[in-house]
C-alpha positions in Angstrom: 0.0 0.0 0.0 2.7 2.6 1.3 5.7 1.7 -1.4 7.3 3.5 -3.7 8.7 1.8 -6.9 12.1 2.2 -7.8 12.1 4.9 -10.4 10.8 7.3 -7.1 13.5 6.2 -5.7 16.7 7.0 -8.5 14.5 10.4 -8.6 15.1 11.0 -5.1 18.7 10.1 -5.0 19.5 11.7 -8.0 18.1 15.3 -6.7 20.0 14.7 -3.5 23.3 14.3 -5.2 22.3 17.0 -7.8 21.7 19.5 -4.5 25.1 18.4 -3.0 27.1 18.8 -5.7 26.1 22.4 -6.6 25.8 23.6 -2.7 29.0 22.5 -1.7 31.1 25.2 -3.5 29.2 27.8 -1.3 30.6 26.6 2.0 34.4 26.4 0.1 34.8 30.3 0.7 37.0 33.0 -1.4 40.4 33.8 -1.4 41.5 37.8 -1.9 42.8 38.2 -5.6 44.4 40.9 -7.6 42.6 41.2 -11.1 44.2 42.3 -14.1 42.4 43.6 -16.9 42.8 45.8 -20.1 42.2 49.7 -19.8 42.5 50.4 -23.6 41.5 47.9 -26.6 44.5 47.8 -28.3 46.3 46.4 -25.3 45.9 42.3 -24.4 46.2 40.8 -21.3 48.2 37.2 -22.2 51.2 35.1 -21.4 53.7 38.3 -22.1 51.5 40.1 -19.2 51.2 37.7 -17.2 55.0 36.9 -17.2 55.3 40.9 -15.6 53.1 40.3 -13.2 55.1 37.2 -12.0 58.2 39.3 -12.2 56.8 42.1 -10.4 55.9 39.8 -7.5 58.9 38.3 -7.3 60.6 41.2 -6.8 58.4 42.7 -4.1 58.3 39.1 -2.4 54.9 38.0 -2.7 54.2 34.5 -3.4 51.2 33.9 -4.8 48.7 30.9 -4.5 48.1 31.3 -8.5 48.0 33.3 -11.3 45.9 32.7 -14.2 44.4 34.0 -17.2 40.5 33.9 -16.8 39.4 35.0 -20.9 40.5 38.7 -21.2 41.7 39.3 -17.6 44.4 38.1 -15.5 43.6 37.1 -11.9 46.4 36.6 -9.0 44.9 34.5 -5.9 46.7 35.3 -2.8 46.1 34.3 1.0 45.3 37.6 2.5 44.2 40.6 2.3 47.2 42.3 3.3 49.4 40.2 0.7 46.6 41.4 -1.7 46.7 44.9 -1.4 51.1 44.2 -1.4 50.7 42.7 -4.8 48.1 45.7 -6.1 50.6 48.2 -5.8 53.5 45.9 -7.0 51.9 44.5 -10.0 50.3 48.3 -10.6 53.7 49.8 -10.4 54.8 47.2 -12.7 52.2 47.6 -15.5 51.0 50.9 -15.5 53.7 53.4 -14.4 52.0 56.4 -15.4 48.9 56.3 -13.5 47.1 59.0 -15.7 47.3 56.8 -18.5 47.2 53.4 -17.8 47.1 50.5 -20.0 45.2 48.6 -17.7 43.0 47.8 -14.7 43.9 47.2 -11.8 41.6 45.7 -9.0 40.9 44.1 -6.1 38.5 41.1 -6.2 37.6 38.0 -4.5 37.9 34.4 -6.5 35.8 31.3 -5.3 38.0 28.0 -3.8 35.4 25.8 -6.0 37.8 22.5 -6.5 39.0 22.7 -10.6 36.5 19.5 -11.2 33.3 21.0 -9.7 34.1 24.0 -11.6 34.4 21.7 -14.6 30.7 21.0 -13.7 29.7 24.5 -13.6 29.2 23.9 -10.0 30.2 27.3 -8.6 28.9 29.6 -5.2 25.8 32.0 -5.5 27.0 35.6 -6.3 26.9 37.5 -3.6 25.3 40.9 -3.1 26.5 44.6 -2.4 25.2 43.9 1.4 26.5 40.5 1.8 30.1 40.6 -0.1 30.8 44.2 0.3 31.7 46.8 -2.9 30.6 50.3 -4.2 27.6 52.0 -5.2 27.2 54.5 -7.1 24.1 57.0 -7.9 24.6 58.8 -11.2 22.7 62.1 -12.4 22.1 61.7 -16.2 22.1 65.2 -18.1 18.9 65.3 -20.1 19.7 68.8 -20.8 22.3 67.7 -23.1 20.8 65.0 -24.3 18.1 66.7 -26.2 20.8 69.6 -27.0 22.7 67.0 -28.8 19.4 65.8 -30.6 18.6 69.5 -31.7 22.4 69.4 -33.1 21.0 65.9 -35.1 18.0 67.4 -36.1 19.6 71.0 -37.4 22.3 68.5 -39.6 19.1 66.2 -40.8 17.2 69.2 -41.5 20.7 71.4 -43.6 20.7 67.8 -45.7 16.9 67.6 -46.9 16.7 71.0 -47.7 19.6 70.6 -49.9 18.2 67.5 -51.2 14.8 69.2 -51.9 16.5 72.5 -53.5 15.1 74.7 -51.0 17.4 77.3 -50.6 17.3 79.2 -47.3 19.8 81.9 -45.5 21.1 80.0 -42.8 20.6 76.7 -40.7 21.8 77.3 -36.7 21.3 75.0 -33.2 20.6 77.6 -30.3 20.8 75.4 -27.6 18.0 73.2 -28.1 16.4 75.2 -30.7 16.7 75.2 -34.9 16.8 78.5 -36.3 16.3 78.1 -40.2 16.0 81.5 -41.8 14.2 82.1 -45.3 14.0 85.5 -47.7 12.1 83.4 -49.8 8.6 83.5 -49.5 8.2 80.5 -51.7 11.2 78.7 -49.7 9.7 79.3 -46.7 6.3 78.0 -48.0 8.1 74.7 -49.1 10.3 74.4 -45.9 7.1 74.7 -43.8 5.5 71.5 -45.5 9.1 69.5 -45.3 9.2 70.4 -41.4 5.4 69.0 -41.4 5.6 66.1 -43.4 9.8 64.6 -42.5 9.9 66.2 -38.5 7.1 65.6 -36.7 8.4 66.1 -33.7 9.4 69.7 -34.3 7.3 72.4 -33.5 7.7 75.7 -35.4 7.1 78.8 -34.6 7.7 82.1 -37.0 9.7 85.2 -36.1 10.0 88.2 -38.5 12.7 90.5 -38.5 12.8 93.1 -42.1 12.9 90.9 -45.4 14.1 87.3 -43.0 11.9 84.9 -41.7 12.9 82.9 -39.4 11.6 79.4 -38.6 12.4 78.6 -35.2 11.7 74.6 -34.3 11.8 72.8 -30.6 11.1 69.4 -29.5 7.6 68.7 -28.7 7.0 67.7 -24.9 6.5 64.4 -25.3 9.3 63.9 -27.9 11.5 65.0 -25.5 10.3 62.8 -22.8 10.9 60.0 -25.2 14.6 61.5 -25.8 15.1 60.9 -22.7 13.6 57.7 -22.2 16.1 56.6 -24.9 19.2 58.3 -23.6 18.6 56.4 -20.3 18.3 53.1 -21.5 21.2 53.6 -23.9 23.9 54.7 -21.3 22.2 51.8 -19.3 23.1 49.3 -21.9 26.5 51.1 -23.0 27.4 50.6 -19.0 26.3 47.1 -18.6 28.4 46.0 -21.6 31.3 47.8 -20.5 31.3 46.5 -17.1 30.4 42.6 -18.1 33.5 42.8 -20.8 35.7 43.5 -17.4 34.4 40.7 -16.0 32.8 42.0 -12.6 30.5 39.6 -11.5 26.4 39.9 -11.5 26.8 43.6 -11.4 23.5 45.7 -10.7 22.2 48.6 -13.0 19.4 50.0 -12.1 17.2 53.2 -13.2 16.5 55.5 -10.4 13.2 58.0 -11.0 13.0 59.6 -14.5 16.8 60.6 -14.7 19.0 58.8 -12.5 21.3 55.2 -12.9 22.2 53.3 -9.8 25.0 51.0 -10.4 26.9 48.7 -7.8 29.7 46.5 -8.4 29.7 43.7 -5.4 33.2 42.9 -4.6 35.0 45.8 -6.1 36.5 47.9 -3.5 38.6 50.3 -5.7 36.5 53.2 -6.1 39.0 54.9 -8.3 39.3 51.9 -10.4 35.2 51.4 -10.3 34.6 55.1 -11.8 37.3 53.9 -14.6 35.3 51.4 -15.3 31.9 53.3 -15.6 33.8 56.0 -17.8 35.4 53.6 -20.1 33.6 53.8 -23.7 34.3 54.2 -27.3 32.9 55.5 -30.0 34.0 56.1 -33.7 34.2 58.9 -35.9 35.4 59.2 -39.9 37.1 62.0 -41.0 39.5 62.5 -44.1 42.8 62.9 -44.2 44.4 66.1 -44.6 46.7 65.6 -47.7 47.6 68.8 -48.3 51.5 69.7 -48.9 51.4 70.6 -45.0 49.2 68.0 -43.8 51.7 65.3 -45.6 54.8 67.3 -44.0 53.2 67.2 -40.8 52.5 63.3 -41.4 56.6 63.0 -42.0 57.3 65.1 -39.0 58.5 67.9 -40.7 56.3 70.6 -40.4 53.6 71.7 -37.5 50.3 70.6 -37.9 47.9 72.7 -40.2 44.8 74.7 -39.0 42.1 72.7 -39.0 43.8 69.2 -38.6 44.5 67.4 -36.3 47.3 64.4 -35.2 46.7 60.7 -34.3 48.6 57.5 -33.7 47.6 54.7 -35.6 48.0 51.0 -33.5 51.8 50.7 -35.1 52.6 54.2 -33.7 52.3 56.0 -36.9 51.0 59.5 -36.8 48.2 60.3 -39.4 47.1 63.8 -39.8 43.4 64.2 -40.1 41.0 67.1 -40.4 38.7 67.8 -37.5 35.7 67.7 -39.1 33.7 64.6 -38.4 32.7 62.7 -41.2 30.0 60.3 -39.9 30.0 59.4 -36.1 29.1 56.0 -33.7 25.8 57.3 -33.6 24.6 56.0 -37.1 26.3 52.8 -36.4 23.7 50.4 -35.6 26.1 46.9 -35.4 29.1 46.0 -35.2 30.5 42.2 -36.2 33.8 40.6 -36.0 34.6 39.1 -39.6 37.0 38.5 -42.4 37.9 40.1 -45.8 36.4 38.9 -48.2 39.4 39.2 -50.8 42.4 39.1 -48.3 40.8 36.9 -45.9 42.0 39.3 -42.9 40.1 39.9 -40.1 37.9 42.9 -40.3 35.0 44.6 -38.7 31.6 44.9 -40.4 29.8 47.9 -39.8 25.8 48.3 -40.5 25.1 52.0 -40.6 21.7 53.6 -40.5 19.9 55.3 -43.2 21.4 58.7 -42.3 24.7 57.3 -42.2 24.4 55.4 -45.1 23.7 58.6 -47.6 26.6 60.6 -45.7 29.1 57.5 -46.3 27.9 57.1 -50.1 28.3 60.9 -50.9 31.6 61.4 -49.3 33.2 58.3 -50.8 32.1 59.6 -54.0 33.0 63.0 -54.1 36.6 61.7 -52.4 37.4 58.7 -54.8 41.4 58.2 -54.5 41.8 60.3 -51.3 42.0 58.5 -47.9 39.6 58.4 -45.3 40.6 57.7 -41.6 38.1 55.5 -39.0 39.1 56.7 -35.8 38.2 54.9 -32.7 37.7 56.9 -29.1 38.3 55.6 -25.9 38.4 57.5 -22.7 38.8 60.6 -24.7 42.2 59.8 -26.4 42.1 58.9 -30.3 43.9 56.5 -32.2 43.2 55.1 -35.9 42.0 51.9 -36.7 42.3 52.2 -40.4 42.9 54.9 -43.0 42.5 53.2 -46.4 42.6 54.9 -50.1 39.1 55.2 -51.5 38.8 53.7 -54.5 35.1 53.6 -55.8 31.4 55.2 -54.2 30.5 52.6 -51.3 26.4 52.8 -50.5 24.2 50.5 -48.9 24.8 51.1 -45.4 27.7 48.6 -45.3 31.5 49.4 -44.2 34.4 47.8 -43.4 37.4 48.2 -41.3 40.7 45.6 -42.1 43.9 46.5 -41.8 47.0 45.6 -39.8 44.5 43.6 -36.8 44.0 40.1 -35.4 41.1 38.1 -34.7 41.3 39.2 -31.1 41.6 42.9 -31.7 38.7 42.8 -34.3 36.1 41.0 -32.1 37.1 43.2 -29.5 36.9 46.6 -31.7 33.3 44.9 -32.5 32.5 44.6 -28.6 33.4 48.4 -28.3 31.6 49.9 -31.1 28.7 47.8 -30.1 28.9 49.4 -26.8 28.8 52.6 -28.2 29.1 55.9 -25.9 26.8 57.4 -23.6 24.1 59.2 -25.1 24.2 61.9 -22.6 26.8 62.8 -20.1 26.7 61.6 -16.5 27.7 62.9 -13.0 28.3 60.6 -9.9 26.5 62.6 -7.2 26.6 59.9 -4.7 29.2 56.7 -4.1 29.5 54.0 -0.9 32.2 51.5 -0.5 30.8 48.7 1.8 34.1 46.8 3.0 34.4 43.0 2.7 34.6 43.1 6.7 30.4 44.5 7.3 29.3 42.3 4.6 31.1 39.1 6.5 29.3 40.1 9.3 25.4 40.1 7.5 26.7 36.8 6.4 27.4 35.5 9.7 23.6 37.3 11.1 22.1 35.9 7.9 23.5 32.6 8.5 22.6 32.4 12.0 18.8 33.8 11.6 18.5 30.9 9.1 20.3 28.2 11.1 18.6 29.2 14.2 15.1 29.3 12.6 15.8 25.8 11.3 16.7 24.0 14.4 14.0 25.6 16.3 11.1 24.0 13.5 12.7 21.0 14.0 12.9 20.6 17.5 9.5 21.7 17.3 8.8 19.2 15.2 10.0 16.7 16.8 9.2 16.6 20.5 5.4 17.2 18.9 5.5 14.3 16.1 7.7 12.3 17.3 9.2 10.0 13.8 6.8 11.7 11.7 8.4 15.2 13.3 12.0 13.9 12.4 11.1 12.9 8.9 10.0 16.3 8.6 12.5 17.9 9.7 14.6 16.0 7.2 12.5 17.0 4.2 13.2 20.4 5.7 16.9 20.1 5.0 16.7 18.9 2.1 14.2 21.5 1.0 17.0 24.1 2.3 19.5 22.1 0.3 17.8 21.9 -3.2 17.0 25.9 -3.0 20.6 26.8 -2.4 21.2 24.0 -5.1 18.9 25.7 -8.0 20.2 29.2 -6.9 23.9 28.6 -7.4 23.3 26.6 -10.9 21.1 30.1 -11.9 23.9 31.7 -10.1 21.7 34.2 -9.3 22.6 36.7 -6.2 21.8 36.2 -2.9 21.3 39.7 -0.8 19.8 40.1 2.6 16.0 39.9 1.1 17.3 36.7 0.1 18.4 35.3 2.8 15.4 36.8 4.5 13.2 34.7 1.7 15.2 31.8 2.8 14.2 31.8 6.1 10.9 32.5 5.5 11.0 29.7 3.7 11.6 27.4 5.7 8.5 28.3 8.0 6.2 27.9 5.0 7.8 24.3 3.7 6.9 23.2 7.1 3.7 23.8 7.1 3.3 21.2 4.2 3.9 18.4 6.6 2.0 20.1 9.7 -0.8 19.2 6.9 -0.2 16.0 6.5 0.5 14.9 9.9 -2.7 15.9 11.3 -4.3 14.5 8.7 -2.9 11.0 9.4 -4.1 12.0 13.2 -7.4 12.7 11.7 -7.8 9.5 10.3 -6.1 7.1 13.1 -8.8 9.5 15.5 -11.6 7.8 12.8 -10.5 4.5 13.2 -8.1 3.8 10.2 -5.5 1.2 10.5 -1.7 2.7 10.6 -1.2 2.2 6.6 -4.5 3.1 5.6 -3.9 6.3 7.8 -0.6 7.3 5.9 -2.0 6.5 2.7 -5.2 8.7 3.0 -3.2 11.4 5.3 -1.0 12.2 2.2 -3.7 11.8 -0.5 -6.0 14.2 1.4 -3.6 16.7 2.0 -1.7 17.4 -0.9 -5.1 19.2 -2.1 -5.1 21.8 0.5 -0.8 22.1 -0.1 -1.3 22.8 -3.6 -3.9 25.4 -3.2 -2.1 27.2 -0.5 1.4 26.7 -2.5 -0.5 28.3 -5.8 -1.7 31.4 -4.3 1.6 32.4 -2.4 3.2 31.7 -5.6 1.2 34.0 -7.4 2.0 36.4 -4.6 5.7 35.7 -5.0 5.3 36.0 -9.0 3.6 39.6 -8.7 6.4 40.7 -6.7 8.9 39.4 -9.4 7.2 40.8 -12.4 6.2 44.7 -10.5 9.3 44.9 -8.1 12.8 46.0 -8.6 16.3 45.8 -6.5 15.6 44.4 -2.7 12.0 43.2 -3.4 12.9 41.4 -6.7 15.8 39.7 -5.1 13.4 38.3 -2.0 10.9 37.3 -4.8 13.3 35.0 -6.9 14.1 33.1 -3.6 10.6 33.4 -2.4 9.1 31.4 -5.5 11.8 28.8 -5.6 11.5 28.0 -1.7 8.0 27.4 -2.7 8.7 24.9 -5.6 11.2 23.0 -3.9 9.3 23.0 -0.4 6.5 20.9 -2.8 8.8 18.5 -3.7 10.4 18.3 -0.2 7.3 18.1 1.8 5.2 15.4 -0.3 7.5 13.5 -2.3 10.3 13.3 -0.4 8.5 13.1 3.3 6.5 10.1 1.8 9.3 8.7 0.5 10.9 8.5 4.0 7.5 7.2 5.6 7.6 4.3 2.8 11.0 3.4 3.3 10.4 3.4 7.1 6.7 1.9 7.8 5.8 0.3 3.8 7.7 -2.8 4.5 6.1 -3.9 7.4 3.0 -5.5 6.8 1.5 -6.0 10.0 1.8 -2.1 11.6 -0.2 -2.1 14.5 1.1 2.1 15.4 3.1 5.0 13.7 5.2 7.4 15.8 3.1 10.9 14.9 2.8 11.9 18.9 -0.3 11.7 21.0 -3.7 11.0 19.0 -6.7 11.7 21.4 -9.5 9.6 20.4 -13.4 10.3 21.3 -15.3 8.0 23.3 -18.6 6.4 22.7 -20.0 8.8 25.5 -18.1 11.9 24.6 -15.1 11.4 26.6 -11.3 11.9 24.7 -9.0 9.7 25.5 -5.5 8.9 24.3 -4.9 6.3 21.5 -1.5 4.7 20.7 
């Protein structure tokens, strides 16, 4: 009657060893480590880098526990955090000796002990939050104000070109701030610019000002066109700072918007806030200009002459200088991807760039009205310049489509990709606010965590037990392995465990129990009515798991609102919240009967269970106790 077959069995084994495979690497701990990383795109972190670093340890007389290259970033595992912050300044010294312009980053971080062959298993620890592991916050003011200045400045260029297109001539195109002031003698110029503003810009609102035989048409945003401006500029430098910091490797990082014009962005385990503002400021963006080939550009290219007004000097990546004019060609911002690929005719790596409409028409006039003049792709990084490529154009190039080959490897072009893709930040940003939480207050709301959830456990199952007696223990079982299959699922999501969380967890574990309070009256319920032991277990679990799947929905539906509607703490508590409900079902009913089966199936004569004291009514009303 109470057996399971063998298949419930393997299920239940195999979960177990599924659960304590991927929660042991939590309880293996981290050791302090020195991470290495590239500061500029042109400059690798490999074998060659990691050979200074070992020579720069040496020397200081740090012996370190390891030093490997994780992908693009070097990190150096030591055994403290006094030896770590030794080796920061060695190794730092040692790469980047002018601090103002350093090749790379530099940082402290924290690396898991996970054993090589569970990490071959992807068995690693649950990230850890700001609150629990420590790190830096950071609140940053975005500057709307600019952002809708700079798409005035798009509009007044997008306006200058389909005026020209449409031969509409007019007396001058200006950006005042965030306004574009078109002026007209014409009348019947004026007529015709008025129905290309209506018809191409309608998010422009015009207004007319007349001054003596001038017209001028003076065109703003439209309220909720700006609103959406800055909807977009938001999201944009919320992306172009999540793929900046993810390329440097900084784990489960959190970036969040804040009201209608604020980014809150923290970096657990980072605890160089010099080196975390680095981070948030690297980007890149592209430009295209021409080169100045002029008798005094070329002299100045040869470095023989100063460089002409108008033009400008830049490095290319063998140290070449190129002079180019300052005018700016076609920018990032009509780049719309960015892929890592190979010439089609030399078979070199390149970079294939998709441009948008806009940027398309600009690329396919200027290559045609410069055919055997060279054009120079310049890539921006933390405000310093340096060309990619400046090849001869030999023929009109149109459909959108450029490429950029030259002198790179496979590395350097999927990383040029990664940083065009990135793009820059749509509008400039200000840090207004910034908190360092030290690795020392997040051990201790570990250690509180830890004990609220350890404490809370022993107390349910002490509970438990002195009031069910065997029924109370196999319980209290379930209950761990409840606790163990949630940590389980959230290391393999590797999601990150904050305070919330741990709050969720021990929550938890009051609701999961309440799943076998269930059941175990309802076997005392039906040994009260007379049912023999088995018949009692068997009905006791069939009964109940009705009223546990009811309850289990609607707190789940609870827990699913707050994932969908809630953000930072609340979303955090929610994710552990729903899956301490999922595995608690498993747990409670499948695992807890399995136990019972094991323990009572086999016997086939069961005269009593051990579920504590079952008070039985008499014929004449009176309760008394039955074994």
């Amino acid at each position: 009657m109470n057996r399971y077959p063998l298949w419930k069995y393997a299920i239940i084994v195999v979960a177990l060893l599924i659960g304590v495979l991927y929660t042991l690497p939590n309880f293996f701990g981290e050791d302090p480590a020195v991470q290495v990383a590239s500061a500029r795109s042109t400059v690798k972190v490999d074998a060659s880098t990691r050979a200074r670093v070992e020579q720069a340890l040496a020397q200081a007389g740090i012996k370190p526990l390891s030093i490997a290259l994780d992908g693009a970033s070097l990190k150096v595992r030591l055994d403290s955090t006094d030896t770590q912050l030794k080796a920061k300044d060695a190794i730092q010294r040692a790469l980047s000796p002018d601090p103002a312009d350093s090749p790379y980053v530099v940082a402290l971080n924290l690396v898991s002990k996970t054993p090589a062959w569970m990490a071959s298993l992807r068995a690693a620890p649950m990230y850890l939050g700001l609150d629990l592991r420590g790190g830096v916050h950071f609140m940053l003011q975005v500057d709307m104000q600019a952002a809708i200045t700079k798409k005035a400045e798009s509009y007044a260029g997008d306006l200058r070109s389909v005026l020209r297109e449409k031969n509409i001539r007019h007396a001058g195109i200006n950006r005042n701030n965030q306004t574009v002031e078109v002026s007209f003698r014409d009348p019947a110029a004026l007529t015709a610019a008025r129905a290309v503003l209506a018809d191409q810009f309608p998010d422009l609102q015009v207004v007319d000002t007349v001054a003596g035989d001038t017209t001028r048409l003076t065109a703003t945003l439209k309220p909720e066109a700006a609103r959406r401006v800055q909807d977009q500029a938001l999201k944009q430098n919320m992306v172009t700072l999540s793929n900046r910091i993810n390329e440097l490797g900084v784990a489960e990082p959190v970036i969040q918007q804040q009201g209608t014009d604020r980014i809150v962005v923290q970096l657990p385990g980072v605890q160089d806030t010099s080196r975390a503002k680095d981070i948030l400021g690297r980007t890149a963006t592209l430009e295209v200009r021409m080169v100045d080939e002029s008798s005094e550009g070329r002299a100045a290219e040869a470095g023989s002459g100063p460089v002409p007004f108008g033009a400008e000097r830049y490095l290319d990546r063998e140290g070449r200088p190129n002079i180019v004019r300052k005018q700016v060609v076609l920018t990032g911002e009509n780049l719309t991807d960015a892929q890592a690929g190979f010439d089609n005719q030399t078979q070199e790596p390149a970079v294939h760039l998709t441009l948008d409409a806009k940027g398309a028409r600009i690329f396919r006039d200027v290559t045609r009205e410069n055919v055997g003049k060279r054009m120079a792709i310049l890539l921006f990084e933390k405000g310093k310049g340096e060309v990619v490529t400046a090849p001869v154009i030999r023929g009109e190039i149109g459909g959108g489509r450029v490429q950029i080959s030259g002198r790179m490897s496979t590395v350097e072009a999927s990383d040029t990709a990664l940083l065009l893709r990135a793009g820059s930040l749509a509008a400039p940003m200000e840090i207004i606010e910034e908190m360092t939480i030290g690795p020392t207050l997040g051990a201790e709301n570990i250690q509180k965590g830890f004990h609220s959830v350890a404490w809370g456990f022993a107390a349910i199952v002490a509970f438990m037990g002195i009031y069910y007696m065997l029924f109370g223990v196999f319980s209290g079982v379930a209950l761990a392995v409840n606790l163990l299959l949630l940590v389980a699922i959230l290391s393999m999501l590797q999601a990150t465990l904050t305070l919330p969380g741990m709050a969720a967890m021990a929550l938890a574990l009051g609701m999961a129990i309440d799943s076998n309070v269930l059941i175990n009256e309802r076997v005392r319920e039906e040994l009260r009515n007379g049912a023999s032991p088995q018949a009692a277990i068997q009905a006791g679990y069939d009964r109940a798991w009705a009223t546990i799947l009811d309850s289990n929905v609607t707190t789940l539906i609870a827990g699913v609102a707050l994932l969908a509607f809630g953000s930072g703490p609340v979303r955090g508590f929610a994710v552990v919240h729903c899956i301490g409900i999922l595995t608690s079902m498993f747990s409670a009913v499948f695992f807890s009967r399995g136990l019972v089966n094991l323990w009572y199936g086999r016997k086939k004569k069961l005269k009593s269970v051990s579920i504590g004291t079952v008070w039985r009514p008499n014929a004449d009303g009176a309760i008394t106790k039955a074994e």
